[in-house]
Structures are given as structure tokens and as C-alpha cells.
C-alpha positions as CSV (number, residue, x, y, z in Angstrom):
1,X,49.6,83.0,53.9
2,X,53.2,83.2,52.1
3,X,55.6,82.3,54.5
4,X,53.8,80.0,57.4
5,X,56.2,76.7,56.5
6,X,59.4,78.8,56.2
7,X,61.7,77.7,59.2
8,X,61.5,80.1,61.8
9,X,65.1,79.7,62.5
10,X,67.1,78.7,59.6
11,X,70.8,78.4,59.7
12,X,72.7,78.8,56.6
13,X,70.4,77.0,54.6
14,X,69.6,74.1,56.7
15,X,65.9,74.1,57.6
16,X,65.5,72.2,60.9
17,X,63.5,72.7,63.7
18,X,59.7,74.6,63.9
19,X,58.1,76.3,61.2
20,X,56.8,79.5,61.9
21,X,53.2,78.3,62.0
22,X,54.3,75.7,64.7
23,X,56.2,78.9,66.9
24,X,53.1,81.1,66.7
25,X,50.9,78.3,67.7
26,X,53.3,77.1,70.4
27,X,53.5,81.0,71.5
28,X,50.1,81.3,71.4
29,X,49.0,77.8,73.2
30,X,51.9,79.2,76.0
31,X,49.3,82.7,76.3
32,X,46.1,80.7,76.4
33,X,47.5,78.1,78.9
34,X,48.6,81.0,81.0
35,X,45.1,82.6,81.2
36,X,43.0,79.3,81.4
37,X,40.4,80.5,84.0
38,X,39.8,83.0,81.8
39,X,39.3,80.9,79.0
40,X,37.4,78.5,80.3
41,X,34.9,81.6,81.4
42,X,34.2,82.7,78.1
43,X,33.2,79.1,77.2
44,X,36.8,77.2,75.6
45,X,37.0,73.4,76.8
46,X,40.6,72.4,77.3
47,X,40.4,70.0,73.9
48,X,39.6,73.8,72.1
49,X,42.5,75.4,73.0
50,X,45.0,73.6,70.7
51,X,42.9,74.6,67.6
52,X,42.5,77.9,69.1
53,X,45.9,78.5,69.1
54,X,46.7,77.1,65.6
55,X,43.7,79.5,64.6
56,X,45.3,82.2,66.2
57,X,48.9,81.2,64.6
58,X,47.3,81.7,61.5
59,X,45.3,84.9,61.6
60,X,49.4,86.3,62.5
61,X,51.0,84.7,59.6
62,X,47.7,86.3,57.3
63,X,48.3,89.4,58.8
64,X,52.0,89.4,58.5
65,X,51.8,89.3,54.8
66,X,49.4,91.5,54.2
67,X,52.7,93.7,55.7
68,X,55.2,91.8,53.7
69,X,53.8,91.3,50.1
């Protein structure tokens, strides 16, 4: 994972703000919230889907570079 602390919108030069890991995960957190039945069928607790989603933020940025290097 190359780039998962690089700002993911940086503005001349000044990093503030989320990462990109903290975007994905928030993006992906925002999917699994808006599906939770359907979680919660295939055996998530509520306290799993924050880690899920950092999981998830993760197996993106891997896969990204893989792309990019």
C-alpha cells in the first residue's frame, strides 16, 4: 500500500483533511450502513462493520497500486 496516507484532497501543498484510507473507509462504512439487513444476514454484528470497512478501504488502496506502481 503506497499511497493510503496521501491526502485525498490536497490543496497546493497543504495536507488537511482525510487521508485516503479514511475516504475509502468512510465510503465504504456509508455502503455497508446502507445494506445493514443484509449484513447482518450474512452474520456482521454492528461492532464488525467499522473494521470491515477499514478492511475493505484497504484491499482498494492494495489494489490501486498494484495499477499505479
Amino acid at each position: 500500500m503506497t499511497n493510503r496516507n496521501d491526502p485525498a484532497f490536497p490543496n497546493e501543498g497543504k495536507y488537511e483533511g482525510l487521508t485516503k484510507r479514511e475516504l475509502f473507509a468512510a465510503m465504504a462504512m456509508q455502503g455497508l450502513l446502507s445494506n445493514l439487513q443484509e449484513i447482518r444476514k450474512e452474520g456482521f454484528k454492528d461492532s464488525d462493520i467499522e473494521d470491515y470497512a477499514v478492511i475493505r478501504a484497504d484491499s482498494l488502496l492494495r489494489k490501486l497500486g498494484e495499477y499505479h506502481d
